[in-house]
Every structure is written in structure tokens, then in C-alpha cells.
N, C-alpha and C positions, 0 to 999 in steps of 0.2 A: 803649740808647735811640737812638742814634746809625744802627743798622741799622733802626729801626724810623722814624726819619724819613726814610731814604734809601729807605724802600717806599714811603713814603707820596707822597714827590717823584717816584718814577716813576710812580706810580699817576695820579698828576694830569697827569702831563707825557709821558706815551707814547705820545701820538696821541691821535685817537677809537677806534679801535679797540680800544685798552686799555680807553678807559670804557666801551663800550659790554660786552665783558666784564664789567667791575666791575658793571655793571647788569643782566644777564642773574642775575651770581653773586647779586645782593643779591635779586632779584627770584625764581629759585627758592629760596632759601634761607627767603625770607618762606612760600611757600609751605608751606616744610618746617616753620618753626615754628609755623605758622597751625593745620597738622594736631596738632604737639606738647601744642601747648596745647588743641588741643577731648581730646585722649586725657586729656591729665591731670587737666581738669576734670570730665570724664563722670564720678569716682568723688565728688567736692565734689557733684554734683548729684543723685544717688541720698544721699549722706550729709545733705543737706539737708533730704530731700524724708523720710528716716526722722526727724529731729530734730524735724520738725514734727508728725509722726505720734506721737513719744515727748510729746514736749510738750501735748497736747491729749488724751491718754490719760485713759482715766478711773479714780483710783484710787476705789473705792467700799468696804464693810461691808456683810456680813449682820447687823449687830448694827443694830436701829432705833433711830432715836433721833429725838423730831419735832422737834427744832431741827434738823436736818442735812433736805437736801434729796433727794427719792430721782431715780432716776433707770433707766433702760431704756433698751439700744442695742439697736437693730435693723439690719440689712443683707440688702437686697433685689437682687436682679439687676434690673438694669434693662438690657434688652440684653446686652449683654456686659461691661458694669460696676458693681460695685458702688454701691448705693445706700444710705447710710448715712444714720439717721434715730434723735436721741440726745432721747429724750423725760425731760422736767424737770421733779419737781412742785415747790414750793417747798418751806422749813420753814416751821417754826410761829415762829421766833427768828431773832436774828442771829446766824449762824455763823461766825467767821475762815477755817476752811477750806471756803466755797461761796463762792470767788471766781467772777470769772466766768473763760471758757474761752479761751484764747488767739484772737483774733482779732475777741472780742466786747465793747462795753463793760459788760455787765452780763447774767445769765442771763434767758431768754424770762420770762414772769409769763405765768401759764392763758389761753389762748387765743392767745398771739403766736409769731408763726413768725420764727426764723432760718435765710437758707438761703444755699447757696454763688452765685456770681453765673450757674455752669453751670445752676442749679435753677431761677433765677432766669429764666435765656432758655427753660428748657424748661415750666416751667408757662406760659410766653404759647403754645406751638404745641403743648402739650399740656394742655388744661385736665382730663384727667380723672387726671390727676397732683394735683390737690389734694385728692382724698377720702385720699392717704398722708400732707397734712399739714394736718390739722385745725387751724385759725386761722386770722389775720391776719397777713399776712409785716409785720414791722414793720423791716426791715432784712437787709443783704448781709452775710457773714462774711468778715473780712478777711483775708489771704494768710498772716498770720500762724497762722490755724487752719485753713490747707489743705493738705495734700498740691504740689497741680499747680492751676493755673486751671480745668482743664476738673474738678477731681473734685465727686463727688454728695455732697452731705452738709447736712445742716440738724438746727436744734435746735429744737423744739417743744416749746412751754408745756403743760402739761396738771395738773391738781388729784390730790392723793393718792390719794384714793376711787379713781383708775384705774389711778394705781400699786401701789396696796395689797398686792394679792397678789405681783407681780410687777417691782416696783422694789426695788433696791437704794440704801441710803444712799452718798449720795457725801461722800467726803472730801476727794480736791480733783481733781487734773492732773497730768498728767507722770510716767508710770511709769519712765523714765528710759531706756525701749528701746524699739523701735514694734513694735508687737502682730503687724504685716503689714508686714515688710520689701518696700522695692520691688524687690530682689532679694535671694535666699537670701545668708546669706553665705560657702557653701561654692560658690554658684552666681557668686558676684564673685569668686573667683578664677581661677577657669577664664575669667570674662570677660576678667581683666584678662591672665590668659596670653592670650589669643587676639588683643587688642587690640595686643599687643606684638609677635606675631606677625603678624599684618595688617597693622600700621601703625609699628610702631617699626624692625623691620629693615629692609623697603624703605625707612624715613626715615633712618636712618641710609647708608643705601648713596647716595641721594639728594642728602643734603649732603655726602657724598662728591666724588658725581662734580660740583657746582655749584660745590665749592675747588678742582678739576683742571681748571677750564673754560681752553682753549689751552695744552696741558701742554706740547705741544714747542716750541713758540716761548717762553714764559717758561722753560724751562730750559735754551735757546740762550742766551738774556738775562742768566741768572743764571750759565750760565758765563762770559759774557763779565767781569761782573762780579768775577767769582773771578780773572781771567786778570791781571785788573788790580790786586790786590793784596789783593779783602776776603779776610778767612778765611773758611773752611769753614762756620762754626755764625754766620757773622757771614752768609754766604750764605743762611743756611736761615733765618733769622730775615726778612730784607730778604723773604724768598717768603713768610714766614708773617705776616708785618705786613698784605700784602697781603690775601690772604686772611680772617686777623679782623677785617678793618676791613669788609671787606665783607658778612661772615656778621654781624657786631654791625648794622649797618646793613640788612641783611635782618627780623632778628630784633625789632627796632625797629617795620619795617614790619610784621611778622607777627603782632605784637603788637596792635598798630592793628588789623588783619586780622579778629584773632579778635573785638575786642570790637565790630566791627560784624557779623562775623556772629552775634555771640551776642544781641545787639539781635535780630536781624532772626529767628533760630531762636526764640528765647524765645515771639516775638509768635505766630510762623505756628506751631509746636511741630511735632516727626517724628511720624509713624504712632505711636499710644498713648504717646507720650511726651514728655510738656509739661513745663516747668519758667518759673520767675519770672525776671528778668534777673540778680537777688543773684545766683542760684544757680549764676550761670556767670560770675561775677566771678571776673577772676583775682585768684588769691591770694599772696601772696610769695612761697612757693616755685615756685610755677608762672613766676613774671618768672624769679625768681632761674635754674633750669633750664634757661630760653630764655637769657636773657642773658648767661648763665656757660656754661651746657654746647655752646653750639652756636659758639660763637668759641674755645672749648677744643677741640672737637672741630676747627675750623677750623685751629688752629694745630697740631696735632700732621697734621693731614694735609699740609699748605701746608712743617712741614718736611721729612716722610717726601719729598713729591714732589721737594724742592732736594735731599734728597742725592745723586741721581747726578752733579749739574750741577757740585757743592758738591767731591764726591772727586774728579773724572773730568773738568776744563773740558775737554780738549783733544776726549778723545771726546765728550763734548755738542754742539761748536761742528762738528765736523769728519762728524758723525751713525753715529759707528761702530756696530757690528751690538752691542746692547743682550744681557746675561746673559741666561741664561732663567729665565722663572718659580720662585718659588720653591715647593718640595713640602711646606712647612708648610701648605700649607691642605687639600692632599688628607687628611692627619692627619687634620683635624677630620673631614670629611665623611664618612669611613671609621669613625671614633668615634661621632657623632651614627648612621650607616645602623646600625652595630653594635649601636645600644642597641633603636633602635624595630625592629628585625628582630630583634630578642631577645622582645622582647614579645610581637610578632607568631604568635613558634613555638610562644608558648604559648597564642594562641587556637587551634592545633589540636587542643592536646591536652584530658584531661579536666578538668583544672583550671586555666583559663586567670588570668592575672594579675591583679589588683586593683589600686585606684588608693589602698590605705593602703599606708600604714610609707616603705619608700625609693622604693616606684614616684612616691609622689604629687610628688615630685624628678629621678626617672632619668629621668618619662616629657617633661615639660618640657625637662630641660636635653638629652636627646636631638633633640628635634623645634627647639632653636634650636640647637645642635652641626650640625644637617643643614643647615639655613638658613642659616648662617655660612659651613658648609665650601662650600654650594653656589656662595655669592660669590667666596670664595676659590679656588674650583680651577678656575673657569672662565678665567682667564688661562694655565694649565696646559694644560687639556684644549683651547682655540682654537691654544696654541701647537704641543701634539704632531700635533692634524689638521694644521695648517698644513704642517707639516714633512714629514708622510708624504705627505702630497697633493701637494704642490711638487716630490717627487723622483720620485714615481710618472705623474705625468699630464702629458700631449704635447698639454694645450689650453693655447692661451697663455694664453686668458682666468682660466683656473681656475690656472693657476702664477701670474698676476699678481696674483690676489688670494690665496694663501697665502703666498706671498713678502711681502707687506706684512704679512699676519696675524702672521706669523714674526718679523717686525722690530718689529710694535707691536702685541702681543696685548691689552696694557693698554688701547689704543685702543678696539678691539672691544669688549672685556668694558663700559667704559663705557655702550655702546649697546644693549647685550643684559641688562644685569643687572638691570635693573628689571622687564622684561616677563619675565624667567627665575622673579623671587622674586613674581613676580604669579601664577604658574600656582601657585605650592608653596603660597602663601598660602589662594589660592582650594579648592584641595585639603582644606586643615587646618579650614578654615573649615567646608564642609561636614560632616566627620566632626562639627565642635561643633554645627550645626544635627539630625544624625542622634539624637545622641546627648540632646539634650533635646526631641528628637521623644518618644525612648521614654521619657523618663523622665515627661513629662506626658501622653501620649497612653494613653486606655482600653485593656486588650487586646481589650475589644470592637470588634467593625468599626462598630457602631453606638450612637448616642446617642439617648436617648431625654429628654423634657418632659415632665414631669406638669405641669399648670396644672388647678386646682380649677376646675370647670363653675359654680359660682355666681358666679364675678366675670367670668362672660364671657357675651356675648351673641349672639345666635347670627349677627348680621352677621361678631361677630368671630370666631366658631368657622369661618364659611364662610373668612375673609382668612388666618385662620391654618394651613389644610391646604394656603394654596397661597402662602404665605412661600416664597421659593426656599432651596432645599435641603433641603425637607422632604420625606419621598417617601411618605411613609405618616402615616396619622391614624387614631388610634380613639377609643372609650371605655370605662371602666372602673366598675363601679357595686359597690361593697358591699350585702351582703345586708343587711337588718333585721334588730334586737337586739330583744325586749319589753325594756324598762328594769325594768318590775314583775316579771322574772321571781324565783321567791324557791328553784328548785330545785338540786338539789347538783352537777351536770352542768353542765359548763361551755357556754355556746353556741354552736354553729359556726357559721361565715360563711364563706359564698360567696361570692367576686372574682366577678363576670361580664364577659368580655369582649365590649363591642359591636362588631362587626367584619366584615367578609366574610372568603373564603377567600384573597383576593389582599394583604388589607391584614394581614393574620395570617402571609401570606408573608415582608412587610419587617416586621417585627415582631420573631420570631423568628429561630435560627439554623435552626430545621429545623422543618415541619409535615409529617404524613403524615395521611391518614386525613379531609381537609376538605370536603364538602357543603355548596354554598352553598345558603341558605335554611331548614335545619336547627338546631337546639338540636342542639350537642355538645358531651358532656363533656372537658376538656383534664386531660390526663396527663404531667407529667414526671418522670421516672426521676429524675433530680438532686436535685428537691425533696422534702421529708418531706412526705406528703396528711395530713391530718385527718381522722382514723379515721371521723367524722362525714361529713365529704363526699365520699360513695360514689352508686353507682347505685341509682333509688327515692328517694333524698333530697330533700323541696323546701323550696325557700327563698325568701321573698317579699323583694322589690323596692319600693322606695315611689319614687314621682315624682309630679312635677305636673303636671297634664292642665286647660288652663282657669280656673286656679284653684282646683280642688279637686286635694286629693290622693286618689290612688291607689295599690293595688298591686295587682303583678304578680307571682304566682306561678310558679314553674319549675323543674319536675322534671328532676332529675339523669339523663339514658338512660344508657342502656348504651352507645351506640355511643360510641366516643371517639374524638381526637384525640391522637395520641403526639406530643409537641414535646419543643427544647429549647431555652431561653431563653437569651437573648445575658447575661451576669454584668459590670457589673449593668443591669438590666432594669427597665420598669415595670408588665408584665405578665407576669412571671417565678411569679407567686402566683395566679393566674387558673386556677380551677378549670372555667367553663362558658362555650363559646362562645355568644353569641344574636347571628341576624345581625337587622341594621339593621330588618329590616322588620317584627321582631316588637313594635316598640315604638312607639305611636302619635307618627305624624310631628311632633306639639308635645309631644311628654312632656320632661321635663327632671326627669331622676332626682336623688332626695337623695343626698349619701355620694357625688358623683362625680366621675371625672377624667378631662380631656383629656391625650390621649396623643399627641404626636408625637413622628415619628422619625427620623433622619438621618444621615449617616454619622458617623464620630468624629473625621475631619482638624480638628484646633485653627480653622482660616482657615472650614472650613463650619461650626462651632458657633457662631465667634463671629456668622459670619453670620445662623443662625438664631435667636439671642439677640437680635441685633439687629432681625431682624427683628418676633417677637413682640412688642418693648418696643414697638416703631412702633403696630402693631395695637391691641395690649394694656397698654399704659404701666403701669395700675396692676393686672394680676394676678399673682398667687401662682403663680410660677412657678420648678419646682425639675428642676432640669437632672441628674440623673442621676447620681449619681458623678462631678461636675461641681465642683471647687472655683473660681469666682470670682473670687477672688482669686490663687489660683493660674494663673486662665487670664491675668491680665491680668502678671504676672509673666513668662510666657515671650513675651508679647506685647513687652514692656519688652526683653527678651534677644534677642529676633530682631531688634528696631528697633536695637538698639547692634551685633548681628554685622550690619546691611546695612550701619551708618554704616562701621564699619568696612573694609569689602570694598569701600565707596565714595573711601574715602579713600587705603586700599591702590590701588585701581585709576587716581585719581588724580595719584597721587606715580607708582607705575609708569608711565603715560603721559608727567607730564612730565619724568622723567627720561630717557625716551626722545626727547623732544623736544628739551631743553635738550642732550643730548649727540651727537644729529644735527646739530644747528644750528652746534656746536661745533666737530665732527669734517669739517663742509663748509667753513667757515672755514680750520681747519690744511689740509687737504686738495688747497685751490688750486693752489698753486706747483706739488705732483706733478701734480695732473690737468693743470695746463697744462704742461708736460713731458712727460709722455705725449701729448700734443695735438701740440705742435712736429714731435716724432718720425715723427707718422703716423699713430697710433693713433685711432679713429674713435670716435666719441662714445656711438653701439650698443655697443659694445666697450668701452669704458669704462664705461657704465652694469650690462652685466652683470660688470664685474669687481667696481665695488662693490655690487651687491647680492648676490655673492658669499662677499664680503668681510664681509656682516652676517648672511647667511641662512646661512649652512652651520653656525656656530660658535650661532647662536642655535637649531638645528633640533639641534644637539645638547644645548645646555643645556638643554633645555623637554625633550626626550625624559627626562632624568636627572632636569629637575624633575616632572615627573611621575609616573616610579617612586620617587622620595625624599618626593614629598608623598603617594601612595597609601601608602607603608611609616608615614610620619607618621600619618597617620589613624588607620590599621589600628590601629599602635599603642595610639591614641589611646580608639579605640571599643572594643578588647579588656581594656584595662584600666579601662574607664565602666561594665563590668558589665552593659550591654545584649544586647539578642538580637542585636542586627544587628552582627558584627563584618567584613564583608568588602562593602564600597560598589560592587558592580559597577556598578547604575544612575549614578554619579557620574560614569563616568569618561567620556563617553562625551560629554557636555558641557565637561569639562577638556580633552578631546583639540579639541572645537571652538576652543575658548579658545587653545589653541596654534595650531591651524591660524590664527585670526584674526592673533594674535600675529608669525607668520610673514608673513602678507597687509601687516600695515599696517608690520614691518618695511622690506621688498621696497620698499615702495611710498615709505616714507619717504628711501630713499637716492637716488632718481630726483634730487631737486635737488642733489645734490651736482655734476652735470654739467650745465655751461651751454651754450649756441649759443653764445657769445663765447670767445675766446682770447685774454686776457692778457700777452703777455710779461714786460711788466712786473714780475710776482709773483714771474717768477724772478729779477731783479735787483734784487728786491728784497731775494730771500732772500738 
């Protein structure tokens, strides 16, 4: 206790420049736990957002019963999001289990609409959204029965007679697990490795380098201290007091930190990813984590750094030539490249690795074995350049900055290790965006829309061929059945595609044999034909011309068209081309479907969903081998891997900041010594930008074979096609080159126009 108040007495009493450290330390520290606590909550706010989804579930019975109430859920795309729509007939009695639903205080009665507050803003800008909800809105559905503020959902009243056939009895709520996780739960673990890897090991390296801030003047200090009687662990203590008083005081602040920005995120929400303010309440463990683990961490660093001071006063105080680096950490990194270049050997071969049994462990604890060792051996690898360059090279410039590197490697690495585990991160990051590229993404290169021709109109047929990223449009018309047919032969039907030969182009993956202005028959090899729909065969058509109906008959030629349709397809089944003009320019066929089509990149689907809903709000529109809700799930995964690469990049940044700022403080008293001597202030700038660029321009090279070995790893055992990222790398390699630029650029203030003397009597 005694060593812990004799920290705290320097700490107050060491100048302003001691506080104004104590303030730098407290202030990135906040930062570092600011970041801690958005990572730890992100899985509370997906866990919320299913609890609610569990909670409002609908347990129902096929068994009737007219005291129980029936009920039908429906879920519509509306854009790019699900539209969910829970229709309620009542019973005949009073039931204990037709409570009402979470969020409401009693269920809709025939005719009354409940809807979420998002429904709410969209039927004022979209009125032809209300023929999906027959009633009267009688009320908003409270948070308790939603998902996120922005989701679609409403409850409508409606009488049995409509549920009849097709309602199920309900028996109450709360299936006890949500039907539609916000994300998979094999898909959160891989998030939660990734987040630890973007944002926990640059955070730890981080409050690292914010407990070292002025390492060699406070270990000048701390030997003087030792010189004069404290002990050893009585030394390390007096540096560590210091230290947790200020990460506790950071953490304090970062605390503060998060719950205004979880205020201010909640309201505005990220790209498809909103939540309530509860939801990002911190919770006890999450204080408990920040307020314990980051002044624990504080303290086992604050004493590692006293023990040189703490063994060795006399060489502290006197600044003898410092041990070299220790080779425990090239260990790890040699362990960690060992494991994910094991992996790696086996995407060569025929049977590359899997992510069950022990990979779903070797391959994690390798890619953060590499990420550790990369921290650790970089005071190693700055020290052996330093050394071979300083006896090799006859520029003074370039010996005067490996001769310091040589004396204070530790220095360096503080400056470069952030921007080193930004490039590995950014690396690792990508292989997880590749890798749930394939696993949601069609193997078709195109996507295709069926929307039913009767809920649209032809203003909107013309708005919807020119939705952007649509690039083709057609129509599809089923042949006529006789209903009174009474013979033993079953009846064929003919798909007709309405089409030219250019829009049959993007349509399909291959057309040969096309004639515009021709009836031609369509052939693909793939599909089984119906023995019935051959050449000679005709098949009439009905549509409406004026108000009367009509048909249009169309014999099957000969000549055909050999295709082969994109899997899956919406005109994969289309037996007979008819182009456009064979059908009177107002006809509007029974049995039909608008088709558009568009590439399959996730970011142009949801675009084109989104676009349709605009046009189209309320039609029947079904997206192709297209889940929904699945799109909006990787939508959820991409928006948590950018927070994180934001975050990462963040903490990388001010780490780089906070230990230039640092290192130009300690720095003075040499620069001005060099200055006295003669040494010219050009000369001094390039010796330290030297001094930061040479040793960072090797770490980032390492980190960038260590984070592509990561990847590799990473994508060879996800079971994907794509196991080798060359397109990545190419933007990583930017990433460095930047990294190197705003390095370089950052050391320029270390050297002033002013000369000091003073700094050296001071020292």
C-alpha cells in the first residue's frame, strides 16, 4: 500500500508533463475500452433481437377448436426486407392461451390492423400498401413485439370464414428459440473469431503501448528510486500504481464513451442493422471486464516495464547498451505460420481440409499464434536489421538511425505495431467477407424476378424494366387447361416466352439459333420435354384485349432454339419463343409473369428488390432461389465485419498517434544533441523517418505474407471454391504502401526550427 501511494504522490507531483502523460494514457486507454465494450455488446444485441423474435413466435395446432383463435403468417418481400403480416381470426370463447402478443395490449378484432411504427411511416408514402392490410390501423406494436425499430410486421384482424381453410389454431407465444436467427449460430462464431481478431488484438497491443507512454524517463525515475533504498517489487509496484490509476480512469471515461455512443448509434442505426438503446445496455459483465481486465492488464505491463530499472538502477540511470530482444516470441510466430501453412498444403492437394473436428480450433488458434508472434518478433526482427545495417553502411544517416533502433528496438515496435496488425487484420478480414460471399451468393451469375402480371400495371411494368440493375425484362404466359376436360391423357402446357432475341440473350446462359420477329420453339438438353410438346403441337393462350377476352393460338415449328438456362432460372421451363409483336399491343395474358433479371452480386439484388418495392410496394414478387431472409443476415455479417475493420483501423491509427507523440517527447534531449554537434535538421529528419520506415516496411511485408497464409488457411478449410485471394492482395499491398506514407510523414514533427539546450541539463 505504501508503494502504491508513493505512485500516486509522483503522479500528482512530477510536473505537468507527468500529467499531461497521465492524460494522454487515460484518454487512449478510454478509447481502447470504448471499442471493448461496443465488441462485447454486439453479441447482447443480436441475443436480444432473437429473444424477441422467440418471444412473439407463434405456437399454433392443426387440431380446430372454435374457442382457440386461428391464425396465418405470411412474409412478403418488400424490397429487400422481409414483410411479415400475422392474420387473427378470433374464437368463438374465452381462451387462457389467446393472450395477446408481446408488444400489443390485446389481439386485432375483424377488421383492425396492427402495425410496426416502420409500416406505419410507409403506408403515408406508400398508400398502395394498404390493399396487404385490409382494415383500420387501430394502433403501433410496441418494441417489445419487434425485432429492430425499422422491421415490417403487422397483425390483422380478419373473421374465420377466411381463415377457414387455411388458418391454424393458436395456442399462445414464445417458441422459446427464433424461427429466423439474426445470425446463424455457427455463423457467430466465426463472427466472434473475426471480431477478436480485428479488434481485440490491435486493443490489446494498444493499451499496451498507452501503459509504456515515456518508458525511458519513467524508468530513469524508477531507478533513481531503487538507488535510494525502495526494493525491487517495491519499485515495480510504485510504476504499476501508476499506470492502473490511469487505465481505471480511462476505463471509467470509456465507459461514459460507449453509452453515448450507443445512444446516438441506436437512434441513427448502421447499414441494415438497428437495435433499441436496452439492447446495448451495458451489462455487468461487460463493466466488470472493462474495469477489472484493463487496470489488470495495466498492471502486469507497468510492472514488466520497472523490471529493468527495478534489477539494474545503475544501468538505467547511466543508459547502458540494453540486452537484446527476447526469441520467445519468434516461437509463436513460427507456430502460428506452421499451422495455417499446414492448411494451406492442403488446398493443393485432392482433398483439401475441413473446418470439423480439430481444424474448427488449430485453424483460429493458428491465425491468432501468427498475430501474437507478429507483435512479438518485431522488436527482434527491428533489432537484427538495425545491427546488420549499422556495421554494413558508410551513410551516416542510415547508421544513425539503426544505432538507435539497436539501442531501443522496443521504441520502434511501439510506433509500427499498430499499423503492422492493421494490414494482417485487414487481410483475415477479407478471406471472412469471401468466404460468406460463397456461401450466400447463386452459382448463377444471374438472378432473376418473377412478379405475377396481374398486380401490376403497365405504368409500373414500363418503371420496373428500368429499376437500375435490371438489364433484361420479359414475359412468361402459361398455355390453357379446359377445366371440363374428362379424358385419361393428362394435359400439356406450354411456358411461352415473350421476348426478342437480345432480351433471351441476358436471360439465359447460352442461346443459338434466334430469329427476331419469328415463333420459335425453345430446346434445352438439361431439362426433360413433355412428350406432348413437340413440333405440330398448338396450344392456345387467353388474355385480355378491351375487355373481352381472347385467345391466341400457336403452333409449335420446327425451327428451334437450342438454350441453356442459368439453375435456377425463371424461364428454365419455356418451351416457345413469341416475340413481343405478335401480341396485340393492349393484350394482357391470363396465367402470367413478369421476369426480370440481373446479376447475382448480394449489394445488386438487394438493390433491385429495393427498387421494385419502390415501384411495386404491393406485388407478388418472388426472387429466384432468393432467401430473404437469408439475404438480410449476411447484410447483418458484412455491417459487423465493416464495424469492425473500422474499429481495427481506429485503434491502429491511434496507436500510431498516441506513440509518435510519445516517442517525440522522449526524443528531444537526443535531437537536441545532435543539433549542438552540427547535425543539420534535413539530416535529422531523414534519420528518423529512417528510424520508423525501414523496420515498419519490413513488418507489413511479413504482415502480409502472414495475413495472406491466414486467409488461405482460413478459406481452404470454409469449403469454398475460392481458396487463393489474388484479387485481395493488391489493395493490402496499397494499404501498406499508405501505411508507410503516413508513417514517413508522421515522424517529420519529431524535428523542430528551435534548439533547446536546456533539455539536455535537464536530462
Amino acid at each position: 500500500m505504501r508503494e502504491f501511494l508513493l505512485g500516486l504522490r509522483l503522479l500528482l507531483g512530477a510536473g505537468r508533463g507527468n500529467r499531461v502523460r497521465f492524460l494522454l494514457m487515460a484518454a487512449g486507454g478510454s478509447l481502447g475500452v470504448c471499442c471493448l465494450a461496443l465488441v462485447l455488446t454486439i453479441p447482447a444485441i443480436l441475443d436480444a433481437h432473437d429473444g424477441r423474435a422467440a418471444a412473439r413466435a407463434l405456437r399454433t395446432s392443426a387440431a380446430r377448436t372454435t374457442s382457440a383463435p386461428l391464425v396465418l403468417e405470411r412474409s412478403d418481400p418488400h424490397g429487400s426486407k422481409a414483410f411479415t403480416r400475422i392474420f387473427v381470426a378470433p374464437g368463438t370463447g374465452k381462451d387462457t392461451t389467446a393472450e395477446a402478443p408481446p408488444g400489443l395490449p390485446r389481439l386485432p378484432a375483424p377488421g383492425e390492423v396492427f402495425v410496426s411504427p416502420r409500416v406505419h411511416d410507409l403506408l403515408r408514402a406508400e398508400p398502395a400498401l394498404k390493399g396487404l392490410l385490409p382494415g383500420t390501423e387501430k394502433g403501433l406494436i410496441g418494441g417489445a413485439g419487434l425485432t429492430d425499430p425499422d422491421e415490417l410486421y403487422a397483425y390483422v384482424g380478419t373473421t374465420r370464414a377466411e381463415l377457414a381453410h387455411k388458418g391454424r389454431s393458436l395456442t399462445g407465444f414464445d417458441l422459446g428459440y427464433a424461427p429466423t436467427p439474426a445470425v446463424d449460430p455457427s455463423t457467430l462464431t466465426i463472427l466472434r473469431f473475426a471480431l477478436a481478431t480485428l479488434v481485440l488484438l490491435p486493443l490489446g497491443v494498444f493499451l499496451s503501448v498507452c501503459a509504456r507512454l515515456s518508458a525511458a524517463s519513467r524508468t530513469r525515475r524508477l531507478a533513481a528510486l531503487r538507488l535510494l533504498g525502495l526494493s525491487a517489487k517495491g519499485t515495480q509496484r510504485v510504476n504499476a500504481a501508476e499506470t492502473v490509476v490511469a487505465a481505471l480512469f480511462g476505463a471509467l471515461l470509456g465507459l461514459g464513451e460507449y453509452w453515448v455512443l450507443n445512444q446516438v448509434m441506436s437512434r441513427t442505426g448502421l447499414p441494415d442493422l438497428k437495435w433499441y438503446p436496452a439492447d446495448g445496455a451495458l451489462s455487468a459483465s461487460t463493466i466488470a471486464i472493462c474495469l477489472l481486465g484493463c487496470p489488470a492488464l495495466a498492471w502486469f505491463v507497468g510492472r514488466a516495464s520497472a523490471r529493468t530499472a527495478a534489477a539494474n538502477p545503475l544501468a538505467a540511470r547511466r543508459t547502458a547498451v540494453p540486452r537484446p530482444p527476447s526469441k520467445w516470441g519468434g516461437l509463436l510466430l513460427v507456430t502460428g505460420l506452421g499451422i495455417v501453412s499446414g492448411y494451406c498444403v492442403t488446398g493443393l492437394t485432392a482433398h483439401p481440409a475441413s473446418s470439423d473436428g480439430p481444424s474448427a480450433l488449430l485453424v483460429p488458434a493458428g491465425v491468432l499464434l501468427t498475430g501474437g508472434g507478429l507483435v512479438l518478433t518485431l522488436p527482434l526482427l527491428t533489432y537484427a536489421l538495425a545491427r546488420g545495417l549499422a556495421d554494413r553502411t558508410r551513410s551516416l544517416t542510415l547508421n544513425l538511425a539503426m544505432r538507435r533502433n539497436e539501442v531501443e528496438p522496443g521504441s520502434t515496435m511501439r510506433v509500427v505495431t499498430g499499423l503492422v496488425l492493421l494490414v494482417y487484420a485487414a487481410s483475415l478480414a477479407q478471406g471472412i467477407l469471401i468466404e460468406e460471399n460463397q456461401v450466400t451468393r447463386p452459382d448463377s451469375p444471374a438472378q432473376d424476378y418473377s412478379i405475377a402480371l396481374s398486380g401490376l400495371t403497365d405504368r409500373q411494368q414500363h418503371d420496373l424494366a428500368s429499376v437500375p440493375g435490371v438489364r433484361a425484362h420479359a414475359l412468361t404466359m402459361d398455355s390453357w387447361t379446359d377445366p371440363r376436360y374428362s379424358g385419361s391423357a393428362v394435359q400439356s402446357r406450354a411456358t411461352a416466352l415473350v421476348a426478342t432475341c437480345a432480351q433471351l440473350t441476358e436471360l439465359v446462359r447460352h442461346a443459338e439459333g434466334c430469329v427476331d420477329g419469328r415463333v420459335l420453339r425453345l430446346t434445352d438438353p438439361d431439362t426433360a420435354a413433355d412428350p406432348g410438346v413437340r413440333a405440330g403441337a398448338t396450344f392456345p393462350y387467353r388474355f385480355q384485349q378491351g375487355g373481352r377476352q381472347k385467345t391466341l393460338s400457336i403452333t409449335l415449328p420446327s425451327a428451334a432454339i437450342a438454350y441453356r438456362a442459368y439453375d435456377p432460372s425463371a424461364v428454365g421451363g419455356a418451351a416457345v419463343l413469341v416475340p413481343p409483336s405478335a401480341l396485340p399491343a393492349d393484350a394482357r395474358p391470363a396465367s402470367a409473369q413478369y421476369v426480370l433479371t440481373s446479376d447475382s452480386q448480394p449489394d445488386t439484388v438487394r438493390r433491385v428488390l429495393d427498387g421494385i418495392g419502390a415501384v411495386a410496394p404491393t406485388a407478388d414478387v418472388n426472387p429466384i432461389g432468393v432467401n430473404i431472409d437469408g439475404l438480410q443476415q449476411i447484410a447483418v455479417i458484412e455491417t459487423l465485419l465493416a464495424l469492425g475493420m473500422v474499429m481495427g483501423l481506429a485503434i491502429g491509427i491511434a496507436a500510431f498517434l498516441v506513440s509518435v507523440t510519445d516517442r517525440a517527447v522522449e526524443r528531444r534531449a537526443h535531437i537536441t544533441a545532435l543539433s549542438l554537434i552540427g547535425a543539420r535538421a534535413r539530416t535529422l529528419r531523414a534519420v528518423q523517418c529512417a528510424q520508423v520506415v525501414l523496420p515498419l516496411g519490413i513488418g507489413l511485408a511479413l504482415a502480409l505474407v502472414a495475413g495472406k497464409l491466414a486467409e488461405s488457411s482460413y478459406l481452404v478449410t470454409g469449403g469454398g471454391a475460392v481458396f487463393w485471394d489474388g484479387a485481395g492482395l493488391a489493395p493490402l499491398a496499397l494499404v501498406a504502401v499508405g501505411a508507410v506514407a503516413v508513417a514517413a510523414l508522421g515522424t517529420l514533427p519529431l524535428i523542430g526550427r528551435r534548439v533547446n539546450p536546456e533539455l539536455i541539463r535537464r536530462d
